[in-house]
VMD Tcl script that builds the backbone (N, CA, C; Angstrom):
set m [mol new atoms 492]
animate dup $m
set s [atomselect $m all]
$s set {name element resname resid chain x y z} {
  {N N UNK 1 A -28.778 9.821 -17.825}
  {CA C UNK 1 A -27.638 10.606 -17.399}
  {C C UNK 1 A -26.692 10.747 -18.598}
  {N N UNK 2 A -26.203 11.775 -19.005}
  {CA C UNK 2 A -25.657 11.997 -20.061}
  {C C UNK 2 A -23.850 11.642 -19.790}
  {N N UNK 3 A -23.173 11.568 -20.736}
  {CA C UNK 3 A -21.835 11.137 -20.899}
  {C C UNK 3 A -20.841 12.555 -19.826}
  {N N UNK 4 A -21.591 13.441 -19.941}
  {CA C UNK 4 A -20.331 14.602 -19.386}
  {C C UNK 4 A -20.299 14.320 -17.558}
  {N N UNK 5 A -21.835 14.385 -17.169}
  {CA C UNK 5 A -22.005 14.124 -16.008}
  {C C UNK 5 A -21.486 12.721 -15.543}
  {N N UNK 6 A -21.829 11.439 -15.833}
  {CA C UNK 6 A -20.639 9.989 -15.682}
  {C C UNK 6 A -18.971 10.921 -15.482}
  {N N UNK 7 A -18.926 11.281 -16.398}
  {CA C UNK 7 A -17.143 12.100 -16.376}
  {C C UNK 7 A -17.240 12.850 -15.177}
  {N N UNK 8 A -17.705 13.170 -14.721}
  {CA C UNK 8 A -17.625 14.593 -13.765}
  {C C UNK 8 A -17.677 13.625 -12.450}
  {N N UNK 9 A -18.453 12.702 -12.259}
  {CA C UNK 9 A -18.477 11.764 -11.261}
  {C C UNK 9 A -17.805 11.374 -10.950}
  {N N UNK 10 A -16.742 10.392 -12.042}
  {CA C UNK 10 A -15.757 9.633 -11.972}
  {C C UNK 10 A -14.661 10.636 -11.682}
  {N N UNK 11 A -14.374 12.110 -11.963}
  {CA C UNK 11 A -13.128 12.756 -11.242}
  {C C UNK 11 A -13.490 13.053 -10.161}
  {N N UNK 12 A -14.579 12.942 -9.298}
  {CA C UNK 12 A -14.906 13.357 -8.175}
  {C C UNK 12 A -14.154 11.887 -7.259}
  {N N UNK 13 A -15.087 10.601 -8.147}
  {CA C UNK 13 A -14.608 9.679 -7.291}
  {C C UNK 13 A -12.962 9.478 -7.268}
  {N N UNK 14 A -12.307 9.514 -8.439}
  {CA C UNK 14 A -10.547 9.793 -8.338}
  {C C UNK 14 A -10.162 10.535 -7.506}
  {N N UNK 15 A -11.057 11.756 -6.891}
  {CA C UNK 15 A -10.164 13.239 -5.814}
  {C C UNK 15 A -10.347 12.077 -4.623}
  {N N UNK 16 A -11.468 11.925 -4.596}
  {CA C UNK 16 A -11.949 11.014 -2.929}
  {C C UNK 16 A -10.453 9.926 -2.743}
  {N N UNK 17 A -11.009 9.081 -4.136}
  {CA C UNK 17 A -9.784 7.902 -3.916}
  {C C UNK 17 A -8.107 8.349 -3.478}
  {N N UNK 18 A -7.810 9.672 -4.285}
  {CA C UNK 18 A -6.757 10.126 -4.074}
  {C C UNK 18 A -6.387 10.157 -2.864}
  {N N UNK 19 A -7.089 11.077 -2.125}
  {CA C UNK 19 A -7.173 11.359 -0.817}
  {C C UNK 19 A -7.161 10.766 0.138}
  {N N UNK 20 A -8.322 9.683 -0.136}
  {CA C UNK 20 A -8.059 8.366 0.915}
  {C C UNK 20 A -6.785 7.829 0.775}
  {N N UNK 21 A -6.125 7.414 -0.376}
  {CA C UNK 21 A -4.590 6.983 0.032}
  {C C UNK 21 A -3.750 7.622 0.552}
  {N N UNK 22 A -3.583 9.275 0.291}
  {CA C UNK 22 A -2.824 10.653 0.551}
  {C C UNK 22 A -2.490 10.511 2.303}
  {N N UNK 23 A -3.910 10.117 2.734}
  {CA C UNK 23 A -4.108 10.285 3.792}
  {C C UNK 23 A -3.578 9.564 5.253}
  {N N UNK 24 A -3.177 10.135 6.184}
  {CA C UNK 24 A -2.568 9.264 7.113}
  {C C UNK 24 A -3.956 8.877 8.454}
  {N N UNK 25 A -4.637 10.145 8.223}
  {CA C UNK 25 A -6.129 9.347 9.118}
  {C C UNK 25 A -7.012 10.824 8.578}
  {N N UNK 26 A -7.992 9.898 8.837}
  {CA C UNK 26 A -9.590 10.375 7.915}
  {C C UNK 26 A -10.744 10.047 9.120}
  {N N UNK 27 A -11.484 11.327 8.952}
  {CA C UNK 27 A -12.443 11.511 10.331}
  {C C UNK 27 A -13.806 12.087 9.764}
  {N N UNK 28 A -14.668 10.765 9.538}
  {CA C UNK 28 A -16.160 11.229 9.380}
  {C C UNK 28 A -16.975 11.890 10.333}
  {N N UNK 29 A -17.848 13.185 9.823}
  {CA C UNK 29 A -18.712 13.529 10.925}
  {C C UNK 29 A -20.171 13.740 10.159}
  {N N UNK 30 A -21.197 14.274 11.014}
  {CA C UNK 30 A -22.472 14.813 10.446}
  {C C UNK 30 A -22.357 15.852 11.106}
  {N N UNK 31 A -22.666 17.101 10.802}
  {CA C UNK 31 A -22.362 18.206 10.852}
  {C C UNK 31 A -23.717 18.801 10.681}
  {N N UNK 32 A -24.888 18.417 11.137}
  {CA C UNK 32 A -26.514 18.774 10.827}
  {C C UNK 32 A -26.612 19.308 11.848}
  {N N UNK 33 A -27.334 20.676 11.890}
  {CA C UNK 33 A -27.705 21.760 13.353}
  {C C UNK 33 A -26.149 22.183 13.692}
  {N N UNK 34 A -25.219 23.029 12.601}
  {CA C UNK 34 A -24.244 23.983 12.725}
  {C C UNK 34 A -25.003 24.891 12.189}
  {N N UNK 35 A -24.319 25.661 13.002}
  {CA C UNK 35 A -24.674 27.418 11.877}
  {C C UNK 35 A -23.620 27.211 11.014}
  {N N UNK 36 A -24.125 28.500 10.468}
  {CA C UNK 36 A -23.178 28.801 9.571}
  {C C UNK 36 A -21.950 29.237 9.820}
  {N N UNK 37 A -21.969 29.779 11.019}
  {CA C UNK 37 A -20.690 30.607 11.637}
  {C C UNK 37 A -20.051 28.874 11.896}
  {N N UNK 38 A -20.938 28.370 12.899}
  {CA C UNK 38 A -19.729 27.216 13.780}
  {C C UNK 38 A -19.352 26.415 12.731}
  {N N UNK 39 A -19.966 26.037 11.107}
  {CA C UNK 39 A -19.504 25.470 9.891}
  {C C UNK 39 A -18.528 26.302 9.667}
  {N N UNK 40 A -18.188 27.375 9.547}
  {CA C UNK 40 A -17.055 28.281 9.002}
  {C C UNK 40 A -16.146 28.377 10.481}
  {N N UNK 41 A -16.059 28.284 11.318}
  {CA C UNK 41 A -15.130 27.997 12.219}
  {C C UNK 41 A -14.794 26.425 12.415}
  {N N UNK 42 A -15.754 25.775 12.391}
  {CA C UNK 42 A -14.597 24.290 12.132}
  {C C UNK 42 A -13.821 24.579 10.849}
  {N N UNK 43 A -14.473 25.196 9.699}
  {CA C UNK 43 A -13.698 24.812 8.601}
  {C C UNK 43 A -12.173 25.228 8.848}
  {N N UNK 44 A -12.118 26.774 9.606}
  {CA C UNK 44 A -11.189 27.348 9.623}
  {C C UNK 44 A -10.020 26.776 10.719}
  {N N UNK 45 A -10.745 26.047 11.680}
  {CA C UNK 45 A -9.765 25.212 12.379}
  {C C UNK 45 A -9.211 23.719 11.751}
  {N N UNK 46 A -9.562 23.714 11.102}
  {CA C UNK 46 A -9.229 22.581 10.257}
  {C C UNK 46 A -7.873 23.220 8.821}
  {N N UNK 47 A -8.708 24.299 8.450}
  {CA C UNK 47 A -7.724 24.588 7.647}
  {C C UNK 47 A -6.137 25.147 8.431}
  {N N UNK 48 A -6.301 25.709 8.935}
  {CA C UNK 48 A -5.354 25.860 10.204}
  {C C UNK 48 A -4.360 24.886 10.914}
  {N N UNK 49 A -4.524 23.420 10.779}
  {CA C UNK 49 A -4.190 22.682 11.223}
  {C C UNK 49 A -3.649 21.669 10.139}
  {N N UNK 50 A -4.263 21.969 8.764}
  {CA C UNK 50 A -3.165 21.872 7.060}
  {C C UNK 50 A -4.482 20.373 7.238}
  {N N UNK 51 A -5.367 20.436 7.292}
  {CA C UNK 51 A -6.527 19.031 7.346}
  {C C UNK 51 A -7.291 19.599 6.058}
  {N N UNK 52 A -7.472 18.951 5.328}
  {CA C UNK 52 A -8.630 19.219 4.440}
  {C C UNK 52 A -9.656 18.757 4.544}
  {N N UNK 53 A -10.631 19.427 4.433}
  {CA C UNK 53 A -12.238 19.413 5.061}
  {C C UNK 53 A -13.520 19.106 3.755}
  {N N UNK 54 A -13.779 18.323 3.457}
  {CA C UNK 54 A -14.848 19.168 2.595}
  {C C UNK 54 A -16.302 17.670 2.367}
  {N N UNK 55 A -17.299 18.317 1.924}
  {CA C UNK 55 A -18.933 17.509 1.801}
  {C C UNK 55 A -18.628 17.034 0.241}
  {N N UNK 56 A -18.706 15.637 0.226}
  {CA C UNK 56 A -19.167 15.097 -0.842}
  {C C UNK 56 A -20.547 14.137 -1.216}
  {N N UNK 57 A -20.875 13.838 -1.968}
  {CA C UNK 57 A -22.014 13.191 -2.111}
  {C C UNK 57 A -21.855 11.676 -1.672}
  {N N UNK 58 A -22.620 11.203 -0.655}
  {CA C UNK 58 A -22.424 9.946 -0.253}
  {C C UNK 58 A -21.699 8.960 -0.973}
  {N N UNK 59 A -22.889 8.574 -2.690}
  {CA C UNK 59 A -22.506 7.770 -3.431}
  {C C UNK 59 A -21.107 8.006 -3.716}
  {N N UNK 60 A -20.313 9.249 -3.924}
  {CA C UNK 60 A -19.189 9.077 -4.356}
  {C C UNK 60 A -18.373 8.934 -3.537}
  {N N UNK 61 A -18.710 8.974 -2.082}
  {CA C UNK 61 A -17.798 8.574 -1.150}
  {C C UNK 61 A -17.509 7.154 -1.019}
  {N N UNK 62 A -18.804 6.376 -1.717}
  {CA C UNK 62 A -18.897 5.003 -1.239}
  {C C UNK 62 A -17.930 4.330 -2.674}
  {N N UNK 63 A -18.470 4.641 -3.783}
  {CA C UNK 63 A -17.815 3.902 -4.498}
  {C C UNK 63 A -16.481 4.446 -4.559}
  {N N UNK 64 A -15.721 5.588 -4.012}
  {CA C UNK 64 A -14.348 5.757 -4.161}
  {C C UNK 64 A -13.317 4.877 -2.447}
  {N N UNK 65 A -14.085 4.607 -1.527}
  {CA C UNK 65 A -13.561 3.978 -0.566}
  {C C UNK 65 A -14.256 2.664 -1.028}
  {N N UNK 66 A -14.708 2.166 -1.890}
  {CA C UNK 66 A -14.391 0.594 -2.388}
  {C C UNK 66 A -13.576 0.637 -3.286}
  {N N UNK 67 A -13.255 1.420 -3.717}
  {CA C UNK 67 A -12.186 1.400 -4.629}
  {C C UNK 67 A -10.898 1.394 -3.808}
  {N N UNK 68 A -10.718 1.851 -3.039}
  {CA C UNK 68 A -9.646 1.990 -1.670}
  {C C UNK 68 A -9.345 0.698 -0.951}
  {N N UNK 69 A -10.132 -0.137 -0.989}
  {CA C UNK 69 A -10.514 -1.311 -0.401}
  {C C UNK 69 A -10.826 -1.528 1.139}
  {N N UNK 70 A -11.903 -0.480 1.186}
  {CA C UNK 70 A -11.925 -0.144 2.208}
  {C C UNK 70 A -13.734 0.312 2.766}
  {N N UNK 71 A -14.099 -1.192 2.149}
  {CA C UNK 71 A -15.790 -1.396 2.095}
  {C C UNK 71 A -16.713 -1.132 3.657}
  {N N UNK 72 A -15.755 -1.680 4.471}
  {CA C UNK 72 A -16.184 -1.562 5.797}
  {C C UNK 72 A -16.921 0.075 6.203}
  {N N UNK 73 A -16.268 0.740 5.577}
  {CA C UNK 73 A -16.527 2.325 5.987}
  {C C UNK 73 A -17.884 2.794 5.179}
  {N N UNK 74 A -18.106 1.589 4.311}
  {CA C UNK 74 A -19.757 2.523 3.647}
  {C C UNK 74 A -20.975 2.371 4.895}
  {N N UNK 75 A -20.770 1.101 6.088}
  {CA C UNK 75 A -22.154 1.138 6.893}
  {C C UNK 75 A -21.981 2.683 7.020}
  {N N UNK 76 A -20.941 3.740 7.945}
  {CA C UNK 76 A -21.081 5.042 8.226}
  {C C UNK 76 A -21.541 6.355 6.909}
  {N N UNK 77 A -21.801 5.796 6.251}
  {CA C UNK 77 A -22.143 7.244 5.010}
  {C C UNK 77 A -24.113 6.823 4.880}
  {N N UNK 78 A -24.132 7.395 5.977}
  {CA C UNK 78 A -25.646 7.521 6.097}
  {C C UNK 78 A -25.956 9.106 6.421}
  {N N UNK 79 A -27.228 9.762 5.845}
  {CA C UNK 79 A -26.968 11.200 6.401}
  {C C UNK 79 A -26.110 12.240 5.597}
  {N N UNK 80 A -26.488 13.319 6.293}
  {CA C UNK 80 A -25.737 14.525 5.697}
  {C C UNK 80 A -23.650 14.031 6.122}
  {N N UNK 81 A -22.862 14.052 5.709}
  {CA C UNK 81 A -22.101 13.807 5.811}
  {C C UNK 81 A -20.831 15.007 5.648}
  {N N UNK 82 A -19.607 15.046 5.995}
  {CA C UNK 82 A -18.465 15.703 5.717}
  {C C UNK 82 A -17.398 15.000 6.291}
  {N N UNK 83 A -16.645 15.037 5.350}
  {CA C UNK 83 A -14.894 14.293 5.736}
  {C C UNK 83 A -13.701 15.276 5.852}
  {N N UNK 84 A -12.853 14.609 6.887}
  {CA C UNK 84 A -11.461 15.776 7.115}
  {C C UNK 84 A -10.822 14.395 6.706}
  {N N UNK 85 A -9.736 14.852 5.884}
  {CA C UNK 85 A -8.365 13.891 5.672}
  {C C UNK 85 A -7.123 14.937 6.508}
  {N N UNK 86 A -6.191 14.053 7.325}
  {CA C UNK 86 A -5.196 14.234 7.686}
  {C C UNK 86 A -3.578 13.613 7.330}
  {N N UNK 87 A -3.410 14.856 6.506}
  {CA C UNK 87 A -2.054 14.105 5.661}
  {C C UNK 87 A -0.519 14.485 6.504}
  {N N UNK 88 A -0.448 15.005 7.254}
  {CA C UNK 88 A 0.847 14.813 7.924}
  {C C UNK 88 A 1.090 14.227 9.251}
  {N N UNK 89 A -0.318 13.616 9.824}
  {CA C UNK 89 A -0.436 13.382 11.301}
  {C C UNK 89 A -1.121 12.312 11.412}
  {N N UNK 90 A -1.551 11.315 11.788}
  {CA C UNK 90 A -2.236 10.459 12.391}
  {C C UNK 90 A -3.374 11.076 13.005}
  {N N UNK 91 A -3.150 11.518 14.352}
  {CA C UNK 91 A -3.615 12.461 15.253}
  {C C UNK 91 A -4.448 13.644 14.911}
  {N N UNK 92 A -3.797 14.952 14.582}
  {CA C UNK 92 A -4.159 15.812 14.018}
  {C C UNK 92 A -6.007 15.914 13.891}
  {N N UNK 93 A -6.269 15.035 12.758}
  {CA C UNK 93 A -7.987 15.647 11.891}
  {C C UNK 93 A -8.449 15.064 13.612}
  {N N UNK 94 A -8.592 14.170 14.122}
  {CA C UNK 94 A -9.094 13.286 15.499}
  {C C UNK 94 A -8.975 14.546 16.585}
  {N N UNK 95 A -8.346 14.801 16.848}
  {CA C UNK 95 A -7.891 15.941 17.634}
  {C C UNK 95 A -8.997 17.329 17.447}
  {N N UNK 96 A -8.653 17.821 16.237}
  {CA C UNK 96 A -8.984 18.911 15.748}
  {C C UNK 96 A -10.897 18.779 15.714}
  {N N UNK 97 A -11.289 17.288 15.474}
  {CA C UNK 97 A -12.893 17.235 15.230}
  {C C UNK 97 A -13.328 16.978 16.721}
  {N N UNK 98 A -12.606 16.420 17.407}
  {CA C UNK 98 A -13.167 16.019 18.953}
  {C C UNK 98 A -13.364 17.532 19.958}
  {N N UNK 99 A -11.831 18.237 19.228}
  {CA C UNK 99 A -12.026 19.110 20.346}
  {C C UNK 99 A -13.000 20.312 20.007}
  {N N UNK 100 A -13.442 20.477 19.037}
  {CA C UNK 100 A -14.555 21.210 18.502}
  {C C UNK 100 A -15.790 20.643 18.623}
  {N N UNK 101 A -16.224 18.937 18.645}
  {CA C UNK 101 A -17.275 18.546 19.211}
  {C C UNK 101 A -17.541 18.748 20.526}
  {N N UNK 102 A -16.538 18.746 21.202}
  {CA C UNK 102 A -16.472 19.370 22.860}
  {C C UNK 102 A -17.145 20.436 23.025}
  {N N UNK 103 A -17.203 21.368 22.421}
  {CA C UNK 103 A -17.996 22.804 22.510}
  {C C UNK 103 A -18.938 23.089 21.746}
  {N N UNK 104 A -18.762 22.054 21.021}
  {CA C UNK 104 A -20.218 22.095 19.981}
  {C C UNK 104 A -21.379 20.714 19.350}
  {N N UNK 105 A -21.897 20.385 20.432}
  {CA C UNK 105 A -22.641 19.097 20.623}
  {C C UNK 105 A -23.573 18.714 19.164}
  {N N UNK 106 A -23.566 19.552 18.392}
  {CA C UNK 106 A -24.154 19.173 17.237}
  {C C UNK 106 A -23.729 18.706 16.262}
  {N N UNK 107 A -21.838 18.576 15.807}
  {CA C UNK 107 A -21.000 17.930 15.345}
  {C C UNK 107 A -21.228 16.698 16.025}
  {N N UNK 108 A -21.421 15.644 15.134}
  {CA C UNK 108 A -21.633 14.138 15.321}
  {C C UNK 108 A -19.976 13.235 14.949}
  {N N UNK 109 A -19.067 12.809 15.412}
  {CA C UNK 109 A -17.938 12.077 14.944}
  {C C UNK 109 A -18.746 10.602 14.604}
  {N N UNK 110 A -18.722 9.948 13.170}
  {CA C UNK 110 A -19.172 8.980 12.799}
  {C C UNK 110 A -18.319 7.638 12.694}
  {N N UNK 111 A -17.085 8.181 11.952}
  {CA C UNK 111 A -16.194 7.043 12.026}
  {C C UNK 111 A -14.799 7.489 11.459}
  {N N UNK 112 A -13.988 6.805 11.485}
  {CA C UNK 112 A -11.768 7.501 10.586}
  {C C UNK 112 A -12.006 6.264 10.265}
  {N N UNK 113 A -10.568 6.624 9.328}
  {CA C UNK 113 A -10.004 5.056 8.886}
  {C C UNK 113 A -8.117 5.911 9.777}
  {N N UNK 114 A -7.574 4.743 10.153}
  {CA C UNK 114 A -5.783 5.623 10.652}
  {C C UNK 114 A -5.276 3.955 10.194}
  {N N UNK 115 A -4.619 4.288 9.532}
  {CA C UNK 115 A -3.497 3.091 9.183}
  {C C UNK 115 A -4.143 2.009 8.197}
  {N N UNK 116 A -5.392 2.513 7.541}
  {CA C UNK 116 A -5.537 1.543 6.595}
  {C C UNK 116 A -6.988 0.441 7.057}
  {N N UNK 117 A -7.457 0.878 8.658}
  {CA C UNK 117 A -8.461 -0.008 9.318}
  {C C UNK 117 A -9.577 1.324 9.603}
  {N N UNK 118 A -10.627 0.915 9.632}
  {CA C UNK 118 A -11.862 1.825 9.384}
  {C C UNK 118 A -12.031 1.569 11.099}
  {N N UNK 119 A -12.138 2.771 12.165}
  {CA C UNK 119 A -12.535 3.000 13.305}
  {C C UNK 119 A -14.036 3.392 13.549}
  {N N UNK 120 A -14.758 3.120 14.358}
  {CA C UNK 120 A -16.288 3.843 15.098}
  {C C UNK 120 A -15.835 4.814 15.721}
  {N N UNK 121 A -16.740 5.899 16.150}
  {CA C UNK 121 A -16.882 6.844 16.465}
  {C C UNK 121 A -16.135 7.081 18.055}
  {N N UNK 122 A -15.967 5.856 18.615}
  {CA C UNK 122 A -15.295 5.678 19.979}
  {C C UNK 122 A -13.926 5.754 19.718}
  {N N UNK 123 A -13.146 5.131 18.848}
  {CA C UNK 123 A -12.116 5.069 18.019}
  {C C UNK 123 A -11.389 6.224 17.488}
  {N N UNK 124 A -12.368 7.140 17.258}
  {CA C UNK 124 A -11.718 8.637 16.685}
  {C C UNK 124 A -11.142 9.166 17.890}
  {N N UNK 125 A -12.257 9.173 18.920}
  {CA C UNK 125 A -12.080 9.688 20.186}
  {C C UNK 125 A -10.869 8.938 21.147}
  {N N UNK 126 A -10.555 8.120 21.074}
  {CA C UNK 126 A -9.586 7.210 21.377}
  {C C UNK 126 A -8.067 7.946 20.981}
  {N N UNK 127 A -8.324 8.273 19.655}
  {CA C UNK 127 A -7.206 8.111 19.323}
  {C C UNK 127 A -6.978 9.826 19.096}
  {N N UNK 128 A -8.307 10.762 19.580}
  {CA C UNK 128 A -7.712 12.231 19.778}
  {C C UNK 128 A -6.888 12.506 21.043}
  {N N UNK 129 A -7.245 11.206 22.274}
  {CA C UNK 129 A -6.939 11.466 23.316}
  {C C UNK 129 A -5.424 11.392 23.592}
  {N N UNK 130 A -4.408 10.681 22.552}
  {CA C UNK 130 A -3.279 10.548 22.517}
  {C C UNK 130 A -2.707 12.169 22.306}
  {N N UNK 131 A -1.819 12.350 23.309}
  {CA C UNK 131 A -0.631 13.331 23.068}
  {C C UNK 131 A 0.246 13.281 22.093}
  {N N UNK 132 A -0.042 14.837 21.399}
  {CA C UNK 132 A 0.673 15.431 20.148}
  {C C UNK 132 A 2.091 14.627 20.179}
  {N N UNK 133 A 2.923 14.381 19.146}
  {CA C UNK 133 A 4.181 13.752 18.762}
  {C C UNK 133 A 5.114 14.469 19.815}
  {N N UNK 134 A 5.025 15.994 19.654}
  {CA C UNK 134 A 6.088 16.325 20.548}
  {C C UNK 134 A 6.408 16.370 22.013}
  {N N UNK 135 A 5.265 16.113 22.124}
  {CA C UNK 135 A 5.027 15.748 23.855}
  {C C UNK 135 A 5.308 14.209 23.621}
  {N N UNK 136 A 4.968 13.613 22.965}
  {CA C UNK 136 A 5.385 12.085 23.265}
  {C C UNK 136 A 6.632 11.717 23.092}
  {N N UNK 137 A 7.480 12.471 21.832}
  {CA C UNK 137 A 8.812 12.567 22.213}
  {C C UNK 137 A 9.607 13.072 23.630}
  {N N UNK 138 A 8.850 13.948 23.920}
  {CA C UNK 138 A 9.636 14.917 24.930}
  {C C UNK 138 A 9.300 13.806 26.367}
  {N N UNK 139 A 8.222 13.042 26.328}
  {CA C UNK 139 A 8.018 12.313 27.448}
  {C C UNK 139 A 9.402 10.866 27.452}
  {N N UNK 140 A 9.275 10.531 26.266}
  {CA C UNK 140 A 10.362 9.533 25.841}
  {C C UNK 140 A 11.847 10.039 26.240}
  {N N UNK 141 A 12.276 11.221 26.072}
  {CA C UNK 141 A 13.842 11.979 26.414}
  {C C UNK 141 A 13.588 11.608 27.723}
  {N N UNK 142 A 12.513 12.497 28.510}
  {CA C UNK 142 A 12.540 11.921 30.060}
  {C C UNK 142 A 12.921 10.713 30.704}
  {N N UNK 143 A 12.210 9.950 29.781}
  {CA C UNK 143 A 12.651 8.548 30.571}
  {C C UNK 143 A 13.912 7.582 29.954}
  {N N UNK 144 A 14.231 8.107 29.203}
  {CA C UNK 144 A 15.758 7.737 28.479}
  {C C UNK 144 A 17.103 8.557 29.474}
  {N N UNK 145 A 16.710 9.898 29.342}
  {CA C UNK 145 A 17.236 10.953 30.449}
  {C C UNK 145 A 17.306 9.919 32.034}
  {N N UNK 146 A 16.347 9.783 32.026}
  {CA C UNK 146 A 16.601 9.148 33.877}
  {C C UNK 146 A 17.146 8.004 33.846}
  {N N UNK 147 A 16.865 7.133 32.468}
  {CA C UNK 147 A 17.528 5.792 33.473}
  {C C UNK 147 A 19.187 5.523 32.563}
  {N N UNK 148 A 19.473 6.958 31.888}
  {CA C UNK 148 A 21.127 7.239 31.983}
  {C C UNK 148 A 21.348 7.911 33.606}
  {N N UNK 149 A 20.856 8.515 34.072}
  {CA C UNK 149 A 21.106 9.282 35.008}
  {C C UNK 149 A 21.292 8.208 36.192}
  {N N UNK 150 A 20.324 6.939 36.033}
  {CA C UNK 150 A 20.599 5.941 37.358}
  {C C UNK 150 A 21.377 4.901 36.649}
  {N N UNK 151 A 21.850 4.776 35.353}
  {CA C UNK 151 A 22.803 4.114 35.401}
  {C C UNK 151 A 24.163 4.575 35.750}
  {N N UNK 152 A 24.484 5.950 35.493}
  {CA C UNK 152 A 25.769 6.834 35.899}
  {C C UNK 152 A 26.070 6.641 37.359}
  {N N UNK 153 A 24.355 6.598 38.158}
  {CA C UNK 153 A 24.876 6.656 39.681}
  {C C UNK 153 A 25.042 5.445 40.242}
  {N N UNK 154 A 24.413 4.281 39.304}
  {CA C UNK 154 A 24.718 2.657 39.777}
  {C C UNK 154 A 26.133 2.421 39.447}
  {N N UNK 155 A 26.959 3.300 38.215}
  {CA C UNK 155 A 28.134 2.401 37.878}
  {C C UNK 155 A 29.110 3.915 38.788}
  {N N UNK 156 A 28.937 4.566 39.088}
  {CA C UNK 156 A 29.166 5.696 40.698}
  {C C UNK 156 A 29.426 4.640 41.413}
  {N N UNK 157 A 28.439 4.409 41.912}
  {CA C UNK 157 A 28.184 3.437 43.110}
  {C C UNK 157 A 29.439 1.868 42.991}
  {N N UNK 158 A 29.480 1.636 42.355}
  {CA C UNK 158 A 30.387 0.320 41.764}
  {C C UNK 158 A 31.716 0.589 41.794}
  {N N UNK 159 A 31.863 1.937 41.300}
  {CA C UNK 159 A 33.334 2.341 41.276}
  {C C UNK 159 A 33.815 2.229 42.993}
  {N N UNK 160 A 33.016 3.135 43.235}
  {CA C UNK 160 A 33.213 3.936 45.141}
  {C C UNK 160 A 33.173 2.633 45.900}
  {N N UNK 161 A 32.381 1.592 45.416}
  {CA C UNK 161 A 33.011 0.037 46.184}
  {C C UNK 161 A 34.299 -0.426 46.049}
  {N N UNK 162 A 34.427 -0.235 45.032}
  {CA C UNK 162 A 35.739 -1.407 44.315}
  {C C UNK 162 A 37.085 -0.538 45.053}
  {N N UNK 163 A 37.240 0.434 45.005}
  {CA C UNK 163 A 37.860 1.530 45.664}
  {C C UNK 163 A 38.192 1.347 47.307}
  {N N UNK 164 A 37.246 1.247 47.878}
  {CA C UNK 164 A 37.251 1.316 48.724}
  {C C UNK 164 A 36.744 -0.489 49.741}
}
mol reanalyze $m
mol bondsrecalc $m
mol representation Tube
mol addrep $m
């Protein structure tokens, strides 16, 4: 192997490594028996959703997530492979790969890493099933909302005694 190709490797493995830190959750799949169309429509739902998508060569996946420290994740790089990194969401890449495996049984979810711990394939799915931030905020106002609303009518209630 000549000196240029080693170089060309090693910036491949730096983009990976990059990325894996960049990243707030990372979602392995096998993607074997897509067309070409349903490969270019995940891609495009992915790009859509600000996830970056793309196939690297096993080996450089493996030695740039040991470099990450994050060895656990080489049992899953078996196979044709492709990775989504999700840099503004937790949620998001999990979401975006589950709900496209839903309609398309030939997308395989293999394994994420979210917070620094490498998940199985149950795990991705786990954690697509959580509601988007703004619904989980908006569920949180609700119940902050109500129990001002029954404290107003308990200290109501307290006044209209003392009163009376």
């Amino acid at each position: 192997m000549n000196q240029a190709n080693v170089e060309l490797k090693k910036l491949v493995v730096n983009e990976i490594e990059e990325k894996i830190n960049k990243a707030q959750s990372i979602v392995l799949v096998d993607y074997r028996g897509l067309t070409v169309l349903q490969a270019t429509d995940l891609r495009n739902k992915y790009r859509d959703a600000g996830i970056d998508y793309k196939v690297y060569k096993n080996s450089s996946m493996r030695f740039a997530f040991e470099k990450a420290g994050l060895v656990d994740f080489n049992e899953y790089l078996k196979g044709p492979n492709a990775i989504a990194f999700g840099y503004d969401d937790v949620i998001k890449a999990a979401k975006v790969t589950s709900d496209f495996a839903k309609t398309n049984d030939k997308l395989k979810i293999k394994a994420g890493v979210v917070d620094g711990k490498v998940i199985d394939a149950d795990g991705v799915k786990t954690l697509a099933s959580i509601p988007p931030r703004e619904v989980l905020l908006s569920m949180l106002a609700n119940v902050l909302q109500a129990n001002i609303k029954n404290l107003a009518y308990l200290l109501d209630q307290v006044r209209e005694n003392k009163e009376s």
